[in-house]
N, C-alpha and C positions, 0 to 999 in steps of 0.2 A: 607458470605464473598462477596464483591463488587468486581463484576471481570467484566474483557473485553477478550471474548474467540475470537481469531483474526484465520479463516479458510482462508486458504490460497493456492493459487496457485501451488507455487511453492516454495523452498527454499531459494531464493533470497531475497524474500520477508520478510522471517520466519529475514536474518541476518540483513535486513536492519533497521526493527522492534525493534530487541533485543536493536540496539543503539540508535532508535529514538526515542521508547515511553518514557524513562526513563524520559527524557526532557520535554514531553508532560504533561505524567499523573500524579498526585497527587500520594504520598505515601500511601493514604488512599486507592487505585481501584491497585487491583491485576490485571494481565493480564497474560493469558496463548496463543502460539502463535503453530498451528494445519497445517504445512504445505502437502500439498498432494501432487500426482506425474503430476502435471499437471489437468488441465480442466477437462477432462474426469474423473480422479479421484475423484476431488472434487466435479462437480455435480453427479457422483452420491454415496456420500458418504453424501453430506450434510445432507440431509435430519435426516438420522440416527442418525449422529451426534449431533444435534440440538437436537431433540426431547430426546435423551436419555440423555443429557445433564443434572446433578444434582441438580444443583445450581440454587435455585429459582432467587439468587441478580443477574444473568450471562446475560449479555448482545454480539449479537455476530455482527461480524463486518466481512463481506465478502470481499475479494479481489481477483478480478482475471483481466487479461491483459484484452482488446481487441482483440490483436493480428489483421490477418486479417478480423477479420470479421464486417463488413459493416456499422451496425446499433448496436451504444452502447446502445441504448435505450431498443434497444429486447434484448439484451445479461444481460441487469439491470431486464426487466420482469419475462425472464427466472428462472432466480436466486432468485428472489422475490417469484416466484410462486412453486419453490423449499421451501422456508421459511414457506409459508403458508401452505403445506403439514406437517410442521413439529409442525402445532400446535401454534409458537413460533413467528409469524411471527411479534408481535409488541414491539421484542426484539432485532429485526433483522437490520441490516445496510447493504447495497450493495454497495460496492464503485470499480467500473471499471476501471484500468491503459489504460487514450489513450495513446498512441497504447500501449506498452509495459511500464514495470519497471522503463526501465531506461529514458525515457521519464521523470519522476524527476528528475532523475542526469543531463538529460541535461538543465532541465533549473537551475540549481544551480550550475554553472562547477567552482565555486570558493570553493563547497565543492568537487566537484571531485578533485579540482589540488591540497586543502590540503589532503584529503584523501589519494591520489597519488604521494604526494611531487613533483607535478609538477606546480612551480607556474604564471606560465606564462597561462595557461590553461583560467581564468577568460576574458582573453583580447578576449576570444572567442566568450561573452554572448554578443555580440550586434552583431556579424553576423545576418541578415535574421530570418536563419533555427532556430537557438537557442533560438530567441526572444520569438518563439512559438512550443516547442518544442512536444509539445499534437497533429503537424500536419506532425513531420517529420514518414516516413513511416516505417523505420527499427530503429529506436531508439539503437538496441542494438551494431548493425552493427555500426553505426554513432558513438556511445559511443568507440568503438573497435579503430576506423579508428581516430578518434579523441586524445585517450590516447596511440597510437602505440601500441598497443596490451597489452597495462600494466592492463587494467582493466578485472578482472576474476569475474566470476557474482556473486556464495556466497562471495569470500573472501571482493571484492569489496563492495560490497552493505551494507559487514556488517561495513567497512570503514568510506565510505561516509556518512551513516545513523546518522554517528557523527557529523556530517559536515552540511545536509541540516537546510537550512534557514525554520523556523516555517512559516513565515507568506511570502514566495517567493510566489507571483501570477503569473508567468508567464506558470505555468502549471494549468488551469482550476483544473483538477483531481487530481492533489496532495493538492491543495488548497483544493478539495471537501473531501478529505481523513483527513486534518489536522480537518476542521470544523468539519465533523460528527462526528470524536474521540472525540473531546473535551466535541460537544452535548452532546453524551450518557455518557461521564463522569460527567458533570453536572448532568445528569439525576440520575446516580447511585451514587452522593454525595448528593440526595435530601432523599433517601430512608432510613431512620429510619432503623438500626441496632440493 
């Protein structure tokens, strides 16, 4: 079976997922969706994870925030070299949220305001901060401050996930999320069954 095992951060991620790959992926790639309790959970669960993983067709697709920490590029190493322990490592995909999750919702506030029945919300994507929203510092704070407290991070996420734009660039890292899925989807619609 052609699958995409998606390990994940957090449960935010896990709802936002359920409504966005359906969109993404072909009916033919299965995908199963591994949230942990945060960072620490996930590195260090991955490892095990991976490698005991069954499914020779399994392709896995990492996601974790930035949060604050400095340099995405070590946090992508980190993670990678986690992969390589497990054996698996050219099955493997690393994709980093700057800074956080909702750093996609904000640059797609035309799927937060339908997600949120609030439609005036869109008239906000040409402020400054929103243009690039991969540089605003608390993403989820902003997202908060922005939809008056209406937006709650699973019930939200898994909302909006219905709502974001495939091909929106103005978040680097959700653009590098939509790419890679697709990559390895091509890759595991090339593999003889």
């Amino acid at each position: 079976m052609r699958e995409l095992v998606f390990l994940l951060e957090e449960h935010s991620a896990r709802a936002m997922l359920e409504s966005l790959l359906p969109r993404i992926l072909s009916n033919d790639i299965q995908y199963r969706l591994i949230a942990f309790e945060g960072k620490q959970d996930l590195e260090k669960q991955l490892e095990r994870r991976i490698r005991g993983y069954q499914n020779s067709l399994a392709r896995f697709v990492i996601l974790r925030d930035l949060d604050s920490h400095p340099d995405c590029r070590a946090v992508k190493k980190n993670l990678l070299g986690i992969c390589r322990l497990s054996g698996k490592i050219q099955f493997c995909l690393v994709r980093i949220a700057c800074t956080e999750l909702e750093t996609f919702y904000l640059a797609d506030l035309a799927a937060v305001g339908m997600a949120l029945q609030m439609s005036r919300l869109a008239s906000h994507q040409n402020n400054r901060k929103f243009r690039s929203p991969d540089a605003i510092g608390n993403p989820s704070k902003e997202l908060k401050l922005i939809t008056g407290d209406r937006y709650q991070k699973v019930a939200g996420s898994r909302e909006i996930g219905k709502y974001l734009q495939l091909d929106n660039a103005r978040s680097a890292s959700f653009r590098n999320l939509v790419t890679g899925v697709r990559r390895m989807e091509t890759e595991l619609l090339a593999i003889p069954v």
